[in-house]
C-alpha positions as CSV (number, residue, x, y, z in Angstrom):
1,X,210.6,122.5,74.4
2,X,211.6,122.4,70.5
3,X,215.9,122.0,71.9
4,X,214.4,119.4,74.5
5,X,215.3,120.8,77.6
6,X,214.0,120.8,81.3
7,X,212.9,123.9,82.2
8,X,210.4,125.5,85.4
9,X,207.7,128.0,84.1
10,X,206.6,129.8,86.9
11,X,202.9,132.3,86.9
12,X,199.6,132.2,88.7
13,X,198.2,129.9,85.9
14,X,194.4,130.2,84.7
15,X,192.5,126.8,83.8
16,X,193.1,128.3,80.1
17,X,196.5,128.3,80.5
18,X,196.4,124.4,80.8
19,X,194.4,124.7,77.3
20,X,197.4,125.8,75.9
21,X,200.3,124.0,77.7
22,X,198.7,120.3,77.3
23,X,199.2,120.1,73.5
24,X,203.0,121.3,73.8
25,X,203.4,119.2,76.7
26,X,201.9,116.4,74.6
27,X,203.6,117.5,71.3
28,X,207.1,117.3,72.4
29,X,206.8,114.7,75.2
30,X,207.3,116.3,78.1
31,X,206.2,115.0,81.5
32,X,204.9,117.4,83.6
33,X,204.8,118.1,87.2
34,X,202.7,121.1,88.7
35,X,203.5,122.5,92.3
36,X,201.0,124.5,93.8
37,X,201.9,126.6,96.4
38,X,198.7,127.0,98.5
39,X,197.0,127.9,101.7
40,X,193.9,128.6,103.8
41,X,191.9,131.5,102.1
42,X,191.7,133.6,104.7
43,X,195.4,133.3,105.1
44,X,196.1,133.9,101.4
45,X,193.5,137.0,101.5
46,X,195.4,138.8,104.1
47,X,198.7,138.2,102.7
48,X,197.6,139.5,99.3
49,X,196.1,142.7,101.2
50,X,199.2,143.3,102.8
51,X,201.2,142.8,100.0
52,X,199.2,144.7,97.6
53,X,199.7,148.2,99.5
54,X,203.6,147.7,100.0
55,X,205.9,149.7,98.3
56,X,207.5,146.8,97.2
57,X,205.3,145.6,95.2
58,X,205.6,146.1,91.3
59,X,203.2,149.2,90.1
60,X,202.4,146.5,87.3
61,X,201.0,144.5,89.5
62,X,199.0,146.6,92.1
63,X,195.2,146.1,92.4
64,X,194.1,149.7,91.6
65,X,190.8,148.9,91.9
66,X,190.4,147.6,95.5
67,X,188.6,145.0,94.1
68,X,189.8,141.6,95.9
69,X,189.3,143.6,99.9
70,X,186.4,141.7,99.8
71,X,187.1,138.3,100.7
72,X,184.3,136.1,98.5
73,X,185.6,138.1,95.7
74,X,189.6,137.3,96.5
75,X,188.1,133.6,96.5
76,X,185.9,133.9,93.6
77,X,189.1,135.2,91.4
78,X,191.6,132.7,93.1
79,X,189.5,129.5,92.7
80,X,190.4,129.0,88.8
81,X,194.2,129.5,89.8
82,X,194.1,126.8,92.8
83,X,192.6,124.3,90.2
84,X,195.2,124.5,87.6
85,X,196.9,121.4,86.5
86,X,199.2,120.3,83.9
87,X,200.7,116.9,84.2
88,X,200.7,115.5,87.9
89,X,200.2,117.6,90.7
90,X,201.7,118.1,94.3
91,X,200.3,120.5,96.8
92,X,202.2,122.8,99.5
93,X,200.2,123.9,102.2
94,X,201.7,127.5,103.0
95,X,199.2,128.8,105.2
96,X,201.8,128.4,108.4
97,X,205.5,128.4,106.6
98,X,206.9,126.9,109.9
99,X,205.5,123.8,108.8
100,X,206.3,123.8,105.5
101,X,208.3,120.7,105.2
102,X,210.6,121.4,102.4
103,X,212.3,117.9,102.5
104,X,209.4,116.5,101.4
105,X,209.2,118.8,98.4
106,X,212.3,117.7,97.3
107,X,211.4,114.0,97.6
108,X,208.8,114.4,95.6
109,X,210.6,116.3,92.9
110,X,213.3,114.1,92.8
111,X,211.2,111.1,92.6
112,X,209.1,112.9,90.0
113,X,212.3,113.7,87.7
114,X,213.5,109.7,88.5
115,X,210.4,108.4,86.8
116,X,210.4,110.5,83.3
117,X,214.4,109.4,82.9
């Protein structure tokens, strides 16, 4: 932000997160635009729990615990992430990606970046 540049930041962001991105987004008068990739719970649950148990995934980031098989837990945890917003803030529906429509993403983020210039 301090060599003025664009830039994406990319993370499951908490509601605190926001806390601290707001007064730099403020400070160096940025305009910001926040994409959430999201879907039906159930949908997201499932492909978390597959995931999670994959070789592929990062030992980092593994739930050890088990904790999020449950699904009102998964939920509970996910909520705060599905509500984050910095800036304005354009939804993706994943929960089929067949009818993702990824022509309209790009509309909106061109139109998005056509605004702030």
């Amino acid at each position: 932000m301090k060599a003025n540049a664009s830039f994406v930041l990319e993370s499951n962001f908490t509601p605190s997160s926001a806390d601290i991105l707001l007064p730099l987004v403020r400070e160096y008068k940025y305009a910001a635009l926040t994409i959430l990739f999201d879907a039906e719970i159930k949908t997201l649950h499932k492909r978390f729990c597959e995931r999670d148990v994959t070789d592929e995934r990062h030992p980092g980031l593994a739930s050890t615990s088990n904790a999020f098989v449950d699904l009102a837990k998964f939920q509970n945890a996910t909520l705060p992430l599905r509500e984050f917003c910095v800036g304005d803030k354009f939804v993706v529906d994943t929960t089929d990606f067949s009818t993702v429509d990824y022509e309209k993403i790009d509309t909106h983020v061109i139109n998005f970046i056509g605004q702030v210039v």
